[in-house]
N, C-alpha and C positions, 0 to 999 in steps of 0.2 A: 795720428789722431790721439788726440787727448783720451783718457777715461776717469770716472770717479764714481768713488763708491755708494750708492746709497742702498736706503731702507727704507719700507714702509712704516708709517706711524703705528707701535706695539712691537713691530718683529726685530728677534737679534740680527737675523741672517742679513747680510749684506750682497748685491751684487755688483757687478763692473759693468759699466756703462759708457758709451759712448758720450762725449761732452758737447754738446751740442747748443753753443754760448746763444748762439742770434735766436733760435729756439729760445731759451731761456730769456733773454731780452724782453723777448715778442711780450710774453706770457706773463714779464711785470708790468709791460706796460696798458696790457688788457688790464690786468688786475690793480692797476693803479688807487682804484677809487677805495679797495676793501684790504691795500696795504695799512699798517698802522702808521702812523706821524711819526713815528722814530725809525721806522724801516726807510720810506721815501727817501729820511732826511741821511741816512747809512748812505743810499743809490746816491742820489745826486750829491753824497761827498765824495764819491767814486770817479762822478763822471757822468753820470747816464744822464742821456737825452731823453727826456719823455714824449716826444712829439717826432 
């Protein structure tokens, strides 16, 4: 399994985390509506299906 590093918003410290993409999918495509117009247009240069 994949891992990657993050952080919360302010803190240095980092931790390892399991990657867990379809999660992360899920979670742009709930958030669709309060991504910005440059981010969507990042995703769907990617690939990503919104539907």
């Amino acid at each position: 399994m994949e891992t990657v590093s993050v952080s919360k918003p302010g803190e240095e410290r980092k931790e390892e985390r399991p990657l867990k993409l379809g999660s992360w999918v899920a979670n742009q495509r709930t958030r669709a509506a309060a991504l910005t117009p440059e981010r969507v247009e990042q995703l769907s240069t990617v690939g990503m299906r919104w539907t």
